[in-house]
C-alpha positions as CSV (number, residue, x, y, z in Angstrom):
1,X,-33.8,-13.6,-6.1
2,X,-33.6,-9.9,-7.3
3,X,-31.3,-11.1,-9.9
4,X,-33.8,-13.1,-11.3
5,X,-35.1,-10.9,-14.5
6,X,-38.5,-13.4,-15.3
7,X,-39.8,-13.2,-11.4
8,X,-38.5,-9.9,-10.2
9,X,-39.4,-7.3,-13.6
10,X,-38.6,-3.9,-12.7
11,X,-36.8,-4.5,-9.1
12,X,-34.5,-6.8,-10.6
13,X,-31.0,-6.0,-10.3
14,X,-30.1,-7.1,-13.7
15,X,-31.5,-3.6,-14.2
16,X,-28.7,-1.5,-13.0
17,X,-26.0,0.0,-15.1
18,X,-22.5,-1.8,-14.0
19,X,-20.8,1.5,-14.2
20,X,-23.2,3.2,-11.7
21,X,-22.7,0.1,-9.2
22,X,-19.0,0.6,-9.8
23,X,-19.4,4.6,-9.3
24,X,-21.3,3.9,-6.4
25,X,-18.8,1.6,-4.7
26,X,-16.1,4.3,-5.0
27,X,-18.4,7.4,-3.4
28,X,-16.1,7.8,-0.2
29,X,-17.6,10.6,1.8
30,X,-16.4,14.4,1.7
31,X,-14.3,12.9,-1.1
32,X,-16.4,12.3,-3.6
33,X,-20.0,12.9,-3.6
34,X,-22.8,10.1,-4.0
35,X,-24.2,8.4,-6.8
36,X,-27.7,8.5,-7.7
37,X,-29.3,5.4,-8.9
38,X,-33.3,4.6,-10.3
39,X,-34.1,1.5,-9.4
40,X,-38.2,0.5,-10.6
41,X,-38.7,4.0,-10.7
42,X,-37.6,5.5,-7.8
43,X,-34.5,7.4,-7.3
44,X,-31.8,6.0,-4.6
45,X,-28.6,7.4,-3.3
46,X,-25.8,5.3,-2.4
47,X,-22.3,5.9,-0.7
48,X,-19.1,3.7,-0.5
49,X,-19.6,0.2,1.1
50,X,-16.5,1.2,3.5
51,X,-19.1,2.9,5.6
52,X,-21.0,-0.3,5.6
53,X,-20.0,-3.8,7.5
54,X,-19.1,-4.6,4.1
55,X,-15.9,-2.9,4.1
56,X,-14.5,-6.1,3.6
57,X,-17.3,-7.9,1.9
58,X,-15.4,-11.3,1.8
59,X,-18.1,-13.5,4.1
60,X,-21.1,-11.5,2.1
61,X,-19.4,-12.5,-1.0
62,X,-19.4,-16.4,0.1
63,X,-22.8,-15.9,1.4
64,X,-24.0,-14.9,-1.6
65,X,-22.7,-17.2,-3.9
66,X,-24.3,-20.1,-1.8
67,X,-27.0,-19.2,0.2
68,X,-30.1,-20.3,-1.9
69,X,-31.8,-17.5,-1.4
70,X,-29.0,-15.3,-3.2
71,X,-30.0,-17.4,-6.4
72,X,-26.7,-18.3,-7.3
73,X,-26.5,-22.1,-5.4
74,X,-22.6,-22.4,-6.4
75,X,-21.4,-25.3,-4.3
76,X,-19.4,-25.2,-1.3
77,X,-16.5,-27.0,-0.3
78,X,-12.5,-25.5,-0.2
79,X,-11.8,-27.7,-3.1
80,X,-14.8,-26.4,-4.7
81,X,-14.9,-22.2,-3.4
82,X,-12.1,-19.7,-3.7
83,X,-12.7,-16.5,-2.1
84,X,-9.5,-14.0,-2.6
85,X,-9.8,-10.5,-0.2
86,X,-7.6,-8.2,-1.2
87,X,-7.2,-5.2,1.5
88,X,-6.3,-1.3,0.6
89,X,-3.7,-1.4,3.9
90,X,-3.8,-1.2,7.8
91,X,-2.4,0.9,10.1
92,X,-2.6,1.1,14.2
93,X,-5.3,2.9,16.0
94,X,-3.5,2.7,18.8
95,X,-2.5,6.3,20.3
96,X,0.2,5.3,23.3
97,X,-0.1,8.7,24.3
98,X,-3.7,9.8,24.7
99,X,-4.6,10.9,27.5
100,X,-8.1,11.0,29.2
101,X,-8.2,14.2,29.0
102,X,-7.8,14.7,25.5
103,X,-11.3,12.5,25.0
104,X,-13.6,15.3,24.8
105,X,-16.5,15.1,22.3
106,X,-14.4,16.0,18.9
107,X,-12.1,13.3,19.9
108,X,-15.0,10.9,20.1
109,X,-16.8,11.7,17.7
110,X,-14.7,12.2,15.1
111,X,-12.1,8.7,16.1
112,X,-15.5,6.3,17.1
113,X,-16.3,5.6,13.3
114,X,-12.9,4.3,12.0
115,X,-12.5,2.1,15.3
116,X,-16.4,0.4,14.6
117,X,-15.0,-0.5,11.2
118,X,-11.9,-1.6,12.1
119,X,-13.5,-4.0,14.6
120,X,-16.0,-5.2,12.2
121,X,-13.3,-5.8,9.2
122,X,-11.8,-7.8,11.8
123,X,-14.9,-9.9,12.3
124,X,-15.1,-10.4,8.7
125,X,-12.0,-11.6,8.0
126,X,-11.7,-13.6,11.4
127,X,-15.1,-15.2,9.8
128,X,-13.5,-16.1,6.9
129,X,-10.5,-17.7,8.5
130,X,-12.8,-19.8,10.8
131,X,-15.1,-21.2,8.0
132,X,-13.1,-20.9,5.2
133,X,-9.8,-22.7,4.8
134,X,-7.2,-19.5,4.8
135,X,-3.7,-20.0,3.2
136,X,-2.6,-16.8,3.4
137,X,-2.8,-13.4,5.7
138,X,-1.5,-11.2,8.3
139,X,-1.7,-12.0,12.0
140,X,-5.3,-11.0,13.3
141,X,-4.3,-10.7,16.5
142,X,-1.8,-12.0,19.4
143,X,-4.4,-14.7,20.6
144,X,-6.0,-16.0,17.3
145,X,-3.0,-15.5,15.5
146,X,-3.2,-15.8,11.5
147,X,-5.4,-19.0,12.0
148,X,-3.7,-20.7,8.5
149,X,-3.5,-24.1,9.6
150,X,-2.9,-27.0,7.0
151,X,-2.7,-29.6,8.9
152,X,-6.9,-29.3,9.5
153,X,-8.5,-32.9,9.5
154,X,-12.3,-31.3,8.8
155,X,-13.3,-30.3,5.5
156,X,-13.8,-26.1,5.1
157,X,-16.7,-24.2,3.5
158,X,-14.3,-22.5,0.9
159,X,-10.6,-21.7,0.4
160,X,-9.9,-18.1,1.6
161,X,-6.6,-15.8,0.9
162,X,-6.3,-12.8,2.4
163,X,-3.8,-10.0,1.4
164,X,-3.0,-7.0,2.7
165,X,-0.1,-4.6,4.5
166,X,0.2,-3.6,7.8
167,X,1.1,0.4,6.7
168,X,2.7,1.1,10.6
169,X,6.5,1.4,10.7
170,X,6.4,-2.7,12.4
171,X,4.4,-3.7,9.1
172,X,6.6,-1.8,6.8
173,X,10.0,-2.9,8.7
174,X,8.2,-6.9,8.2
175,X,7.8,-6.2,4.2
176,X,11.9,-5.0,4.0
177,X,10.5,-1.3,3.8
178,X,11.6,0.3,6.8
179,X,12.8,3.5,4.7
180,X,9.1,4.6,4.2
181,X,7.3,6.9,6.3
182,X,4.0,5.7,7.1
183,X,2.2,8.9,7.0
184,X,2.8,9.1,3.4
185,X,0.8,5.9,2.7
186,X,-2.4,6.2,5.2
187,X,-4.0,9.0,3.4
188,X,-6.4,8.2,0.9
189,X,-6.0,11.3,-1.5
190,X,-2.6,10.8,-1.3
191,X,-2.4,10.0,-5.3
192,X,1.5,11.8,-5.0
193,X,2.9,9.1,-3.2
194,X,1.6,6.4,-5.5
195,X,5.1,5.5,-6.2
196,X,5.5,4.8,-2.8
197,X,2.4,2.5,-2.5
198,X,3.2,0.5,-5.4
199,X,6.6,-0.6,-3.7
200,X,4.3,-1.7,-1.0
201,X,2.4,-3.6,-3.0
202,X,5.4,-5.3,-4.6
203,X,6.2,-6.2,-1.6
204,X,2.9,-7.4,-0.8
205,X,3.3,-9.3,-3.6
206,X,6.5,-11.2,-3.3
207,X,6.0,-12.3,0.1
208,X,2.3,-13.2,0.1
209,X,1.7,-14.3,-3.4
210,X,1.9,-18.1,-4.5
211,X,0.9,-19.1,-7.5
212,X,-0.1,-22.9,-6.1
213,X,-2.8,-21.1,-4.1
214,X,-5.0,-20.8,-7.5
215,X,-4.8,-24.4,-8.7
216,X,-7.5,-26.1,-9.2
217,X,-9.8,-23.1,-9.3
């Protein structure tokens, strides 16, 4: 509703500058600071949604765009609905040799955050896979698998493709990369090895993309 500009006035979001929404969604923490944004007079700071369980906003999007409420009533149906998540890379949290010892509270406390939002992209995107139609994406796990079935008889809310790379030395082996070192692509202020991350996404892009996935749309 708030992006109704005759019923909501002053709170609606019609209101805020696209550049400060854009600026706001980049504010990663300790890297760059937070954007300030007035909203019907009062002053509000925001951070980057990757601290959020919007991360990967892919179900919010669909919600959104459908749910009444939202104001938008675009119809559903996965002849009707695309919904295209593109990731910024994965790699393991697995630490094969950690020891119990090692878990004191700077362990915790600084390690406890990235797992929460890796579980909770993981939701998201298993979400999306389960009401969605997906024709595209990585494995989610040894159990579920990549849950891209065709062959479905019942219909799906939305069509859902899902890229991204698996940045561990498996995942970069899979993409014909095996010469890259995976520390050089994990780091987000890495902006030296860009090089490196655009052959990933080459990659990326000639194994994943397919053009027939946009028809119709």
């Amino acid at each position: 509703k708030y992006n109704d500009l005759d019923s909501m006035g002053a709170d609606s979001n019609l209101h805020l500058p696209l550049w400060q929404l854009l600026r706001a969604s980049t504010a990663a923490p300790i890297y760059f600071p937070p954007e300030e944004i007035e909203v019907a007079g009062e002053k509000f700071i925001f951070l980057d949604g990757a601290i959020t369980p919007y991360n990967n906003p892919a179900f919010q999007a669909y919600l959104m765009s459908t749910l009444k409420e939202y104001n938008l009533n675009w119809t559903k149906g996965e002849e009707n609905l695309l919904v295209v998540s593109v990731g910024t890379g994965l790699s393991t949290l697995i630490q094969p040799f950690l020891k119990l010892s090692n878990m004191g509270f700077v362990h915790q406390a600084t390690k406890t955050v990235s797992h929460i939002l890796n579980a909770v992209g993981y939701q998201q995107d298993l979400l999306c896979r389960v009401v969605g139609k997906c024709l595209v994406g990585y494995e989610l796990d040894g159990e579920v698998g990549d849950l891209i079935d065709n062959e479905a008889k019942e219909k799906k809310a939305f069509t859902y493709l899902r890229y991204n790379a698996q940045l561990d030395k498996k995942g970069l082996q899979l993409l014909g990369l095996g010469h890259l070192n995976p520390k050089d692509l994990q780091k987000l202020d890495a902006v030296d090895k860009v090089h490196l991350l655009k052959e990933v996404g080459e990659a990326v892009a000639r194994d994943e993309v397919d053009i027939r996935h946009f028809e119709g749309f």
